[in-house]
C-alpha positions in Angstrom: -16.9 -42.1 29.0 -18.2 -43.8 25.5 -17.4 -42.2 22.6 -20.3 -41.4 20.4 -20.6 -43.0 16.9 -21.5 -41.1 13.9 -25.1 -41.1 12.7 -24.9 -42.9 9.3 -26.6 -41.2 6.2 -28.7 -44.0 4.3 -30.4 -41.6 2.1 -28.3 -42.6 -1.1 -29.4 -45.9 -0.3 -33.1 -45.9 -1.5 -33.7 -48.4 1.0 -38.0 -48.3 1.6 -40.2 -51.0 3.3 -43.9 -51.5 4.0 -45.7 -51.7 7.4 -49.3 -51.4 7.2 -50.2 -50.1 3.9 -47.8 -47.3 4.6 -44.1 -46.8 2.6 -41.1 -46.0 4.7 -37.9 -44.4 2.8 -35.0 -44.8 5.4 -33.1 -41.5 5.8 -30.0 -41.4 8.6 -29.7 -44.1 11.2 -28.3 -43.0 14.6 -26.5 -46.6 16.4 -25.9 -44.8 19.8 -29.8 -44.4 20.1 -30.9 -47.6 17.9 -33.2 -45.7 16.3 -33.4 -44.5 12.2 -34.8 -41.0 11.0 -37.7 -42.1 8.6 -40.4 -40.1 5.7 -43.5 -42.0 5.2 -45.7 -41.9 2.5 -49.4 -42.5 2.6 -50.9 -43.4 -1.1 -47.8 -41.9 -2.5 -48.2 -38.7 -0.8 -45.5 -37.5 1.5 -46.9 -38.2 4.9 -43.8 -36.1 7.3 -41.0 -37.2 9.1 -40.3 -39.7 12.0 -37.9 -41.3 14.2 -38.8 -45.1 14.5 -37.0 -47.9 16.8 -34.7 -50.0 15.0 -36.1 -53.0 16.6 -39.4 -51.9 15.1 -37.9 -52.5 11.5 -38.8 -55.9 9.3 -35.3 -58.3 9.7 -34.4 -57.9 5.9 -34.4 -54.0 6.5 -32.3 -54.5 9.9 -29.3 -56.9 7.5 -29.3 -53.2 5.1 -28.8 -50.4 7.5 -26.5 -52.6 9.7 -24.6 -55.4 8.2 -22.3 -57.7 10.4 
C-alpha cells in the first residue's frame, strides 16, 4: 500500500490568482488528491470556501504550489 503525503499548508504563501473576475487565495494543497483548498472573493467580499482541481489552476500558479 502507498503511503500518503502530507497536505502542504500554502496559507503563508499569499499566493492568489484570477479566473473570471473572481480572486482565488490558495490555502492547503493536498498531492494525493491533486486538488488545492481555495477562498474566493467576489468584488473583494469573501465569497466561501472550495476545493478546485489542480489541473484547473493557471501554469504560473501550478510552478508555486509545486515546484520541481
Amino acid at each position: 500500500m502507498a503511503k500518503k503525503k502530507a497536505i502542504v499548508d500554502l496559507s503563508s504563501k499569499n499566493i492568489e490568482f484570477y479566473l473570471e473576475r473572481t480572486l482565488y487565495k490558495v490555502l492547503n494543497y493536498n498531492p494525493n488528491s491533486m486538488s488545492l483548498d481555495v477562498k474566493l472573493f467576489e468584488d473583494g467580499v469573501p465569497a466561501g470556501q472550495r476545493n478546485i482541481s489542480f489541473a484547473h489552476i493557471p501554469k504560473e500558479i501550478k510552478k508555486l504550489v509545486k515546484p520541481n
